[in-house]
C-alpha positions in Angstrom: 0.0 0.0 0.0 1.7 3.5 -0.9 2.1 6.0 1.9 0.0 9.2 2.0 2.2 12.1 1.5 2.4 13.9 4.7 2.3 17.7 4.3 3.7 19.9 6.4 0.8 21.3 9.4 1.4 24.9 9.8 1.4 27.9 7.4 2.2 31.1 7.9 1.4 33.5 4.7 0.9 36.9 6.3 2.6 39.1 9.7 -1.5 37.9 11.2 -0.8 34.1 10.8 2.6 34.3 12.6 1.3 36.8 15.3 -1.7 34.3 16.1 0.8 31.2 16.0 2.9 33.3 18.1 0.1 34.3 20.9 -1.2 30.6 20.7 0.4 29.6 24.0 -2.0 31.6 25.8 -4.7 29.2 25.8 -2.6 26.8 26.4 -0.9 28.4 29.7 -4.7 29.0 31.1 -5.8 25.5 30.8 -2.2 24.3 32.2 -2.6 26.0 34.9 -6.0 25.4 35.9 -5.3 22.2 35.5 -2.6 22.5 38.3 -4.4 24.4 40.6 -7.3 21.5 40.3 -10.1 24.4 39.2 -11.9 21.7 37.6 -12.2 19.0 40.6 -12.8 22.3 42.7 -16.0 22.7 40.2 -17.2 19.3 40.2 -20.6 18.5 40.4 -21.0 22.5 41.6 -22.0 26.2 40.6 -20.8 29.3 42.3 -18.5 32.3 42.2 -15.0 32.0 42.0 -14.1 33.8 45.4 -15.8 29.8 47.2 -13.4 28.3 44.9 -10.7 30.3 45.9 -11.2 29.9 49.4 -11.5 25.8 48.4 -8.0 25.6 46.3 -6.0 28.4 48.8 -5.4 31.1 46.5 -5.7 35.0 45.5 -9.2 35.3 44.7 -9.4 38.5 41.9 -6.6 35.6 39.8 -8.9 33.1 40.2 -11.6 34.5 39.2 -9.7 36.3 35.7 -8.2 32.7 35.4 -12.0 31.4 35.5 -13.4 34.2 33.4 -11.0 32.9 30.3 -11.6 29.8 31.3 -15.3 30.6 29.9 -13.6 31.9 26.9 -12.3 28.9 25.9 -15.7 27.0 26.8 -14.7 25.0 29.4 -16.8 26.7 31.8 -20.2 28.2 32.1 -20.9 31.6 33.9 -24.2 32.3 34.5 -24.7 35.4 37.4 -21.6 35.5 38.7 -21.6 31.4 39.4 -19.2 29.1 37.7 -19.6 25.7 36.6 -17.9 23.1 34.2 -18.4 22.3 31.3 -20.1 19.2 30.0 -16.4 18.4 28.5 -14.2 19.4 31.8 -16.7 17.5 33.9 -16.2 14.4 32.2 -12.1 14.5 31.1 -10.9 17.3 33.3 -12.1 16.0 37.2 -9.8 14.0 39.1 -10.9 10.7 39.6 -13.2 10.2 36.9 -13.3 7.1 34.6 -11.6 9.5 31.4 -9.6 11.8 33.9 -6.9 13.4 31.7 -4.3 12.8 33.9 -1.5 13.0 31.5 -2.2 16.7 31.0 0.6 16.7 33.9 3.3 15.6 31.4 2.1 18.4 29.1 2.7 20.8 32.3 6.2 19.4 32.5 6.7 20.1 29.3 6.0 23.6 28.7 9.0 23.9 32.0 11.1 22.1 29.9 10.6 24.1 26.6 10.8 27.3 28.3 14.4 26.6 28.1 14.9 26.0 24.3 16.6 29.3 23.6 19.2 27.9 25.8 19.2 24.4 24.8 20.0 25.4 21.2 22.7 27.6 22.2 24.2 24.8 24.4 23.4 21.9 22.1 21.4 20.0 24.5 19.3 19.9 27.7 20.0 22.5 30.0 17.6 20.7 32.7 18.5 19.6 36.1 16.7 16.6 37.5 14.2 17.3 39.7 15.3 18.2 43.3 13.8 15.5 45.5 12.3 11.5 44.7 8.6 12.8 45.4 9.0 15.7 42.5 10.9 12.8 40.7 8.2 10.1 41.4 5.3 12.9 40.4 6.8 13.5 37.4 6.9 9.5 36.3 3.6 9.2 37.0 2.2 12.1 35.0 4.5 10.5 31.9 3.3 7.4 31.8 -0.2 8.9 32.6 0.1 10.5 29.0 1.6 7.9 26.9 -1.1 5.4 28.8 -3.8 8.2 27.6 -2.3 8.3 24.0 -1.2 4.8 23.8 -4.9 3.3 24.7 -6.1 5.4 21.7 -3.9 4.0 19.0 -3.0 0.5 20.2 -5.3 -1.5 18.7 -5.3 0.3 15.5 -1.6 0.0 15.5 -1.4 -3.8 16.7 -3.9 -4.2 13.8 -1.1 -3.4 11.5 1.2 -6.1 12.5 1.1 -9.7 11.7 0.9 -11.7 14.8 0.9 -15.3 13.5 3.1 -17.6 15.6 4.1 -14.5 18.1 3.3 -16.4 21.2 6.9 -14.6 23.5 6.5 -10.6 23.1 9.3 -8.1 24.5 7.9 -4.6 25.0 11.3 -2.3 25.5 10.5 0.4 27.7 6.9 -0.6 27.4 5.3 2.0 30.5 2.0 1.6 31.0 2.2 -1.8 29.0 -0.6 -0.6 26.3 0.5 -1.8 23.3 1.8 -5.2 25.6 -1.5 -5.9 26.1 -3.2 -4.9 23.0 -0.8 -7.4 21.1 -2.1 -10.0 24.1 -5.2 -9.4 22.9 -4.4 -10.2 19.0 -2.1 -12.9 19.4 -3.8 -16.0 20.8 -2.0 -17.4 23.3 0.4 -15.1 23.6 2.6 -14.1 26.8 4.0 -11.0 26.9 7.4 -9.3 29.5 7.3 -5.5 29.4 10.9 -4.1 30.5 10.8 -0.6 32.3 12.9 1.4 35.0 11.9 -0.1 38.7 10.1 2.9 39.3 7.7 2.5 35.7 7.1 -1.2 36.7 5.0 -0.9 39.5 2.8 1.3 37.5 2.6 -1.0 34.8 1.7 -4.0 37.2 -1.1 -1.9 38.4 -2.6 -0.8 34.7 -2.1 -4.4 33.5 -4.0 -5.8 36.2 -6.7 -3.0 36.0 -7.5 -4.6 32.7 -7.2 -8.3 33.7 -4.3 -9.4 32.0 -1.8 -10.0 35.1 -2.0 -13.4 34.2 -0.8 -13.1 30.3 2.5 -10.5 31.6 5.6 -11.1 33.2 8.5 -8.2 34.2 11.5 -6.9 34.2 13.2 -3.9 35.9 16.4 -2.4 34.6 18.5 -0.3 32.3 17.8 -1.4 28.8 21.1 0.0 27.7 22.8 -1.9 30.6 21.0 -4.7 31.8 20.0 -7.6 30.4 16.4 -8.1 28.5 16.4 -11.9 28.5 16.3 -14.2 25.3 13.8 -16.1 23.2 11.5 -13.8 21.8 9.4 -13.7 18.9 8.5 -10.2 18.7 10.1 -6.9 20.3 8.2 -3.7 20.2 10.2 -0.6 20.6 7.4 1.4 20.7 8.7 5.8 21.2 12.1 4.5 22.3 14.8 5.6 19.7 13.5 9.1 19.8 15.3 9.0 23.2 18.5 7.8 22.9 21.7 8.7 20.3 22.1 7.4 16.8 25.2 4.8 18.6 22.8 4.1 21.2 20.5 2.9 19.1 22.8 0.6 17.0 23.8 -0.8 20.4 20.3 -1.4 21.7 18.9 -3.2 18.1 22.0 -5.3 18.2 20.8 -6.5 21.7 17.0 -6.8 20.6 19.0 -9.8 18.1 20.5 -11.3 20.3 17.3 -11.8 22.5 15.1 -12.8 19.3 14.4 -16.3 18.0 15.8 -17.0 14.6 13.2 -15.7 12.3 11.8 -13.3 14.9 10.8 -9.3 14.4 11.9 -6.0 15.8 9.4 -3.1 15.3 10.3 0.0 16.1 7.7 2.6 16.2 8.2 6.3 15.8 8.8 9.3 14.5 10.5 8.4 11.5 12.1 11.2 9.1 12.2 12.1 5.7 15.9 12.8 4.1 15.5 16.7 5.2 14.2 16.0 8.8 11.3 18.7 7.4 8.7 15.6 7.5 6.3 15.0 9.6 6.0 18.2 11.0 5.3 16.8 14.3 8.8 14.7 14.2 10.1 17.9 13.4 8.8 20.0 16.4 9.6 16.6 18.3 13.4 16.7 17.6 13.6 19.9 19.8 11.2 18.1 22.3 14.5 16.0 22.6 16.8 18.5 22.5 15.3 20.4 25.7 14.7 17.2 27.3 17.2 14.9 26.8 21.3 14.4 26.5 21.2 13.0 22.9 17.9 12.0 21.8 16.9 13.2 18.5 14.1 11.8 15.8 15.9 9.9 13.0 15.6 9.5 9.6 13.9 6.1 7.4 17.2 5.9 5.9 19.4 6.1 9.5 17.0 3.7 11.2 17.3 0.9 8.2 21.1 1.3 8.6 21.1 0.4 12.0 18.7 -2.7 11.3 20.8 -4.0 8.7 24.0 -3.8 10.9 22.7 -6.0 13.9 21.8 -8.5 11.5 18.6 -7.9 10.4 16.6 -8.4 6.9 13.3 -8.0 5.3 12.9 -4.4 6.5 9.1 -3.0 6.0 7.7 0.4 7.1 4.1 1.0 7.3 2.5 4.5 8.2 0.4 4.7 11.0 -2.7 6.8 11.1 -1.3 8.8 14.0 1.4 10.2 12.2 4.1 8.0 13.5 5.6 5.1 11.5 6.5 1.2 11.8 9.8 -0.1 10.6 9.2 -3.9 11.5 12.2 -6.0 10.0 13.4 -9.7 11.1 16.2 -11.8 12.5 18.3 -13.3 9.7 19.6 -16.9 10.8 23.0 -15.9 11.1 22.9 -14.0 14.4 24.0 -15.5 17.3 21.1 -15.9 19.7 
């Protein structure tokens, strides 16, 4: 099947379209922060003015209530004499504690710190970032990541997973594999299947918890470590490498699919899913904007080129390399173990 051209997202044709695309991170910075400040848990279920609600979340009551009266603006709550409620939309996705909470709006938070400091990041050539100061801020911060990619991932899984073919898979390796959603939407698809989902010690307890939430606990197994260091184990049939490359450096990554080998059956297939690059590193325009996610974020990590990411495949020993586009604007390069590699 050809891939559809991807064009680029944003254009700017006149000094209006740039000054808009400029001031855009206003709406942004207002749900962001009432997001933080928990404005719409504060609301739930409620109506009233905003000096209650500040009283309720502890702060100045004349910022509140401006915060709230944009808030309005951007329709995710109602002012009707003087009284504020939510929103149909922020009661359902916006309350803590509700079925389709969305939590990983914290990540997003974290993010706009982080890319605050890309003016420096570019004169430094890399992240400027310290980590954060104590193991609560630290542990907060883990949880709001693998809140998003859970809240993303659950969304494209099973469309993804659709794209692969699962026949025979019955050992899967998810590489850094967080809240385990793709794991267990390839369970799903692949009868019989068992799958181990390596992470950080501090991810796997989190993925324990969402796995069993859905009522696979049974169909997973774990392993905590350093996937750059540590061992991932051996005899696999599939490995998913599912928004991992983006993170490391291009040697990194030739190290890491050489290990993915090694730990795959003969026969057996690595699929790496991400942004993957045009020759210019202009397309997608999302990969493009996501290289400087890196940049601000990480030491090395970087989004990588089709032609870069074959490379490294073909140097640990693999053949038969495929991509197939994703709907989500991400790509699949699956490719598989030629018999000569040592497993």
């Amino acid at each position: 099947m050809p891939r559809k051209r991807v064009s680029a997202e944003i254009q700017i044709a006149t000094p209006a379209d740039l000054t808009n695309l400029v001031n855009a991170f206003r709406p942004s910075r207002i749900i962001l922060t009432a997001f933080e400040l928990g404005v719409f848990t504060a609301l739930s279920g409620k109506r009233g003015p905003s000096s209650v609600a500040a009283k309720v979340l502890r702060v100045d009551p004349r910022g509140l209530d401006r915060l709230m009266n944009a808030l309005c603006v951007l329709g995710l709550l109602k002012k009707r004499g003087g009284a504020f409620s939510n929103s149909p939309f922020a009661e359902r996705f916006l309350v803590k504690g509700k079925p389709e909470f969305m939590g990983g709006l914290a990540h997003s938070a974290n993010l706009w710190n982080s890319w605050t400091t890309l003016t420096r990041a570019i004169a430094h050539g890399g992240t400027v970032l310290k980590k954060p100061r104590s193991a609560a801020s630290g542990r907060a911060r883990v949880r709001g990541f693998i809140a998003a990619m859970h809240q993303r991932a659950s969304l494209q899984a099973a469309e993804t997973v659709h794209l692969l073919d699962l026949s025979g898979v019955k050992r899967i390796l998810d590489v850094g594999g967080g809240s385990g959603a793709y794991a267990m939407a390839m369970v799903r698809a692949a009868s019989g299947a068992r799958a181990t989902v390596f992470d950080r010690p501090d991810v796997i307890p989190l993925t324990r918890a969402y796995v069993k939430r859905e009522g696979l606990a049974k169909s997973f197994d774990y392993l905590a470590g350093d996937f750059h260091a540590d061992d991932i184990g051996r005899g696999y049939d599939l490995i998913l490498l599912s928004a991992i490359i983006h993170m490391n450096s291009a040697a990194e990554n030739e190290r890491l699919f050489r290990k993915c080998a090694r730990a795959l059956n003969a026969g057996g297939r690595l699929v790496v899913q991400d942004y993957i690059m045009n020759d210019r590193r202009t397309l997608p325009a999302t990969g493009a904007f996501f290289a400087l996610n890196m940049l601000v974020g990480t030491r090395a990590g970087d989004t990588y080129t089709a032609r870069e990411v074959r490379g490294w495949l073909e140097g640990a020993g693999f053949s038969r390399i495929r991509r197939i586009d994703t709907p989500f604007g991400s790509a699949l390069m699956i490719a598989s173990k030629r018999p000569a590699v040592a497993a």
